[in-house]
C-alpha positions, 0 to 999 in steps of 0.5 A: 500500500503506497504510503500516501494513498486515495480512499478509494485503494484504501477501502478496496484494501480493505475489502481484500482483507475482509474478503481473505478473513471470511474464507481463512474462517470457513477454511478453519471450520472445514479444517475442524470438520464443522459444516461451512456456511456456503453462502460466504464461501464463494468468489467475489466477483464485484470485488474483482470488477472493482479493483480492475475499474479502479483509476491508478493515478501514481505509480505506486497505486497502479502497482498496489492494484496489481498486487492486490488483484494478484493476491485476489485470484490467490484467494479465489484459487482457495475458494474454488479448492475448498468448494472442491473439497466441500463436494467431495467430503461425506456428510458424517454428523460430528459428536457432541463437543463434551462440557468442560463442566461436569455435572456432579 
């Protein structure tokens, strides 16, 4: 992110990162076997169209884009890989996770 930045690279940035939170989750959940909501589990395309449309103005922001629309397609490779496996797991009820308090 170049150091002096518009508001608009600023909050594509920050779409990015939100972007990348939401699949890290539904990863970690599929990763401890618990279901993952398919409704956030997809590619962001709106996301995609944004960042290509936006006008670079400087340099740096011009590499700042590039950079964030690589990192982009990088998160889009994982969702596309998850949903991969998502298709391919047997659906096998998990057991109920135990009290750390016991009733006495």
């Amino acid at each position: 992110m170049p150091a002096i930045a518009s508001d608009q690279l600023v909050d594509l940035h920050n779409d990015l990162t939100h972007y990348d939170t939401t699949i890290a989750l539904e990863l970690r959940e599929f990763l401890r076997g618990n279901p993952v909501n398919h409704s956030r589990l997809c590619v962001d395309n709106e996301l995609e169209e944004t960042l290509r449309a936006f006008k670079a103005e400087t340099p740096a922001e011009v590499e700042c884009r590039r950079d964030m629309l690589r990192y982009k397609r990088r998160i889009d490779d994982v969702v596309r890989e998850l949903l991969r496996m998502v298709e391919d797991r047997p659906v096998t009820p998990r057991p109920p996770r135990a009290s750390k308090k016991e009733t006495v």
